[in-house]
C-alpha positions in Angstrom: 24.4 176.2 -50.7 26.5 174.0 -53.2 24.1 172.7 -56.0 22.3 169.7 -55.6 24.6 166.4 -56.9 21.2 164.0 -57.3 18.6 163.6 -60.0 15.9 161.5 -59.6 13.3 160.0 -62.7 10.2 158.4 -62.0 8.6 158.6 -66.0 11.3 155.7 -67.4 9.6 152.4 -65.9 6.0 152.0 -64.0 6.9 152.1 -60.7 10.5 152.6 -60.8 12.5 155.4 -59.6 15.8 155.9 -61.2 18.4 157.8 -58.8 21.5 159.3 -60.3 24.5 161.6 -58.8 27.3 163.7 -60.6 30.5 164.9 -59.4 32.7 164.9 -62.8 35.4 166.7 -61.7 36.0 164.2 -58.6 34.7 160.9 -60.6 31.9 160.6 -58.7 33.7 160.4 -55.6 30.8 160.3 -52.2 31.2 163.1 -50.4 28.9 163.7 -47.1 26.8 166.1 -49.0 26.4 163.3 -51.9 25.6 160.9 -49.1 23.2 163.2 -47.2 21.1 163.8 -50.6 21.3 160.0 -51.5 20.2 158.8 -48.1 17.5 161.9 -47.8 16.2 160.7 -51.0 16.0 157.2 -50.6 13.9 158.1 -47.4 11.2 160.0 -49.5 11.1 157.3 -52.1 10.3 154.9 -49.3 7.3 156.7 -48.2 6.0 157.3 -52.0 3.5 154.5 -52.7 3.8 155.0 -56.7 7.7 153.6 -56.3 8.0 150.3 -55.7 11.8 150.0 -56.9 14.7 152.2 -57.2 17.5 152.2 -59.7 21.0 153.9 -58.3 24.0 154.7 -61.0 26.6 157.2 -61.0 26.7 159.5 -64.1 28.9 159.6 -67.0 30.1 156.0 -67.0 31.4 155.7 -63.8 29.5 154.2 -60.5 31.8 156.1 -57.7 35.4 155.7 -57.1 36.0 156.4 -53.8 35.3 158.4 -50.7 36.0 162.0 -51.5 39.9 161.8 -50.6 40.3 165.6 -50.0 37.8 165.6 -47.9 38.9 162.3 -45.9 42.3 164.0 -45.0 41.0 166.8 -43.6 39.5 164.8 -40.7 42.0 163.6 -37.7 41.0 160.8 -35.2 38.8 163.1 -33.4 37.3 164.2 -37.3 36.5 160.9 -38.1 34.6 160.1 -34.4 32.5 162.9 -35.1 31.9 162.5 -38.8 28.1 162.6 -40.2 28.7 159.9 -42.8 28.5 157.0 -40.8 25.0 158.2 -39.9 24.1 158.6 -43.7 25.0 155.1 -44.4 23.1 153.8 -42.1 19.9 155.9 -43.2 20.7 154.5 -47.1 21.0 151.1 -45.4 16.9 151.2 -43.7 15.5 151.7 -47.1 13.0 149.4 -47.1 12.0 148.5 -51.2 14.3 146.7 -53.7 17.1 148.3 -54.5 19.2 147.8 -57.5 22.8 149.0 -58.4 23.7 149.7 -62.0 27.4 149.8 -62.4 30.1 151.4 -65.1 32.9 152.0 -64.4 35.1 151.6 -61.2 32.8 150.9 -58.3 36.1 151.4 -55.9 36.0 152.2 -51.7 32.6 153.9 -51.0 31.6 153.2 -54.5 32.1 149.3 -54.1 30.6 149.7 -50.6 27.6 151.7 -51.7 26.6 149.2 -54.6 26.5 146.3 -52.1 24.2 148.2 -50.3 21.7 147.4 -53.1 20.0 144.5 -53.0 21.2 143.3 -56.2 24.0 144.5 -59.1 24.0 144.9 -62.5 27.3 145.5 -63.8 29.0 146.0 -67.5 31.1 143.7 -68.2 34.3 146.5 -68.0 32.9 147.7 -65.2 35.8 147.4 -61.7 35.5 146.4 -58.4 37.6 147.1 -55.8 39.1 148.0 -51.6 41.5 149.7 -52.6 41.5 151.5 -49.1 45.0 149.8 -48.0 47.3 151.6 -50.2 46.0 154.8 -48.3 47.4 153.7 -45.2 43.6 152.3 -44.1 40.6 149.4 -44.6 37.4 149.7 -45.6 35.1 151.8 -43.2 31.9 151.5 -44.8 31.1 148.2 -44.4 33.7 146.6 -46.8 35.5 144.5 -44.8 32.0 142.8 -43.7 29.5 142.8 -46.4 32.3 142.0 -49.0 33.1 138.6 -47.1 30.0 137.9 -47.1 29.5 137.8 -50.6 32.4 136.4 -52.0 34.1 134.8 -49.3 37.2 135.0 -47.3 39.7 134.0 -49.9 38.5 136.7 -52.4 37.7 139.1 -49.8 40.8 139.1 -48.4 42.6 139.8 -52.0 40.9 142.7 -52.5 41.1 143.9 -48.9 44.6 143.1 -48.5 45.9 143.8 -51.6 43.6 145.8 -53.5 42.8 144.0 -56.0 40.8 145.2 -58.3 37.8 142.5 -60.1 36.2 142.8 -63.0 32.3 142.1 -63.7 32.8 138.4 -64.2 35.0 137.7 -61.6 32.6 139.6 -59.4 29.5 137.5 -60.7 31.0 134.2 -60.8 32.3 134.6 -56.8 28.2 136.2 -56.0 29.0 139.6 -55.6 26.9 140.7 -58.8 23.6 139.6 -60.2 23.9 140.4 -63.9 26.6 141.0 -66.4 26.1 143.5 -69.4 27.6 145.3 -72.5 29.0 148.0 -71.9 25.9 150.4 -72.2 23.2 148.4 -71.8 23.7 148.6 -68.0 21.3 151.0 -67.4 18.3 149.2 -69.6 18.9 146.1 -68.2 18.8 147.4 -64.5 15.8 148.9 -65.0 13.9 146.1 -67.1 14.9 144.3 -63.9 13.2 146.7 -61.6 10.2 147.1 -63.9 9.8 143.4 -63.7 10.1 143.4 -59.7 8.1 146.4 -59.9 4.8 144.2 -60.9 4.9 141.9 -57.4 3.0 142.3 -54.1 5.1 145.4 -52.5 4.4 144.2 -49.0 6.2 140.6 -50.3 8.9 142.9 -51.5 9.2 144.9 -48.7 9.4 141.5 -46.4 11.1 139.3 -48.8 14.0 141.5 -48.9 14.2 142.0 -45.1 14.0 138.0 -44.8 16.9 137.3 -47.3 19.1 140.2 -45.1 18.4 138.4 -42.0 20.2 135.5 -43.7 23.4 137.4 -43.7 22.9 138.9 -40.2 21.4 136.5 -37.9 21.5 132.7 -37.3 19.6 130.4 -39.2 16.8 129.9 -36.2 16.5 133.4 -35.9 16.7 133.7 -39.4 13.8 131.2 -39.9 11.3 132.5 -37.0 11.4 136.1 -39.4 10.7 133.9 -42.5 7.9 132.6 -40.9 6.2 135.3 -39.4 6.8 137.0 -42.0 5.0 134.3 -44.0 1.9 134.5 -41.6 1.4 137.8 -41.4 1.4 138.0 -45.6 -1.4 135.7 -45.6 -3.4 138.1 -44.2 -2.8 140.6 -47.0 -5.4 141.1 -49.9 -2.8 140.9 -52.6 -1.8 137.2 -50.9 -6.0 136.5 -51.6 -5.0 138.5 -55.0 -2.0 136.4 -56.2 -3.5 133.1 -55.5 -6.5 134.3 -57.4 -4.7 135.5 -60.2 -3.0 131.8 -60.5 -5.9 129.7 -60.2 -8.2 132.2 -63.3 -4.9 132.2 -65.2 -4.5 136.0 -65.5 -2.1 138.6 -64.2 -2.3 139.7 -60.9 -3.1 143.2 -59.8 -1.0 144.1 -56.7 -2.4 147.3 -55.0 0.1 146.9 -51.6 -1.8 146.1 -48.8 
């Protein structure tokens, strides 16, 4: 069995995991066994009730910069029909709790497609994005060509799609493809002060808040509006709703247990 490419830290922030991978000899390219562990454990952080937020980084300075080309050219047509990382993605995609990207280096292909994944991005400012896919002969088959357009629009999107243009940290936050802009190594405090902060609110709020902003980018706006409001209603039938408006009207913090 190859040796395992993820690390995982629960003792840096209350009620943050941070998750980390590590191919240095392939710049932290995904390969399906990096995106099997990733996905597998995202799905056990899901179902661990001391997590309520998960930080994901690539080691040694750089986020990911690809799919694992090597292994991408081994696969024909019929390869790449029967290829298990679509499936993975989809299983990173499910998890359920805020997730936060913290980015340095080249977040290129997989690696750009994986951080938008997360719910939000925190990036140093030399830090690259980038589809670079077309000067392989291909497009973005992770989601890029969707998720991408979605955040910084067509114009933009089609730049980097068509072109492969690479964009740096402030390009990427000023067009909404990035949340937060840091020195170069401060990336990682910031993104986790940022999750230890989200950390402290109502997980159930999280869990629902997150799946109502999503729905914006997926759904029409009635349909989109129907989830807020349910989503609303059935909250208010929560003991940390009767918890938080407590909390505001004595003037003290709230203390969130999750249900």
């Amino acid at each position: 069995m190859n040796p395992t490419l993820i690390s995982i830290n629960t003792d840096l922030r209350p009620g943050v995991a941070r998750v980390q991978w590590a191919r240095p000899n392939a710049r932290n390219a995904l390969n399906t066994q990096l995106l099997d562990e990733l996905a597998t454990t995202l799905e056990e952080l899901d179902h661990d009730e001391t997590v309520r937020v998960v930080v994901i980084s690539g080691a040694d300075g750089i986020f990911a910069a690809g799919a694992d080309v090597r292994e991408l050219a081994a696969k024909d047509a019929v390869g790449l029909l029967n290829d298990d990382r679509p499936r993975h993605w989809k299983r990173i995609r499910q998890f359920s709790k805020p997730l936060i990207a913290s980015v340095e280096g080249y977040a290129l292909g997989g690696g750009c497609e994986l951080a938008m994944l997360a719910d939000l991005i925190v990036a140093a400012r030399d830090a690259r994005f980038g589809q670079p896919e077309i000067n392989l002969g291909l497009i973005p088959g992770a989601g890029g060509t969707q998720r991408l357009t979605r955040a910084v629009g067509k114009s933009l999107a089609m730049q980097m799609v068509l072109a492969g243009t690479l964009i740096d940290a402030e390009r990427a936050q000023a067009a909404g493809l990035i949340a937060e802009v840091t020195d170069p190594g401060a990336t990682e405090t910031a993104a986790l002060d940022l999750a230890e902060h989200i950390a402290t609110k109502a997980p159930l709020s999280l869990r629902l808040a997150k799946a109502a902003v999503l729905r914006a980018c997926e759904v029409g706006l009635n349909e989109g509006l129907d989830y807020e409001r349910q989503a609303f209603v059935f909250l208010g039938a929560t003991e940390d709703r009767n918890e938080g408006i407590d909390a505001f009207l004595t003037k003290r913090t709230p203390n969130f247990k999750g249900y």
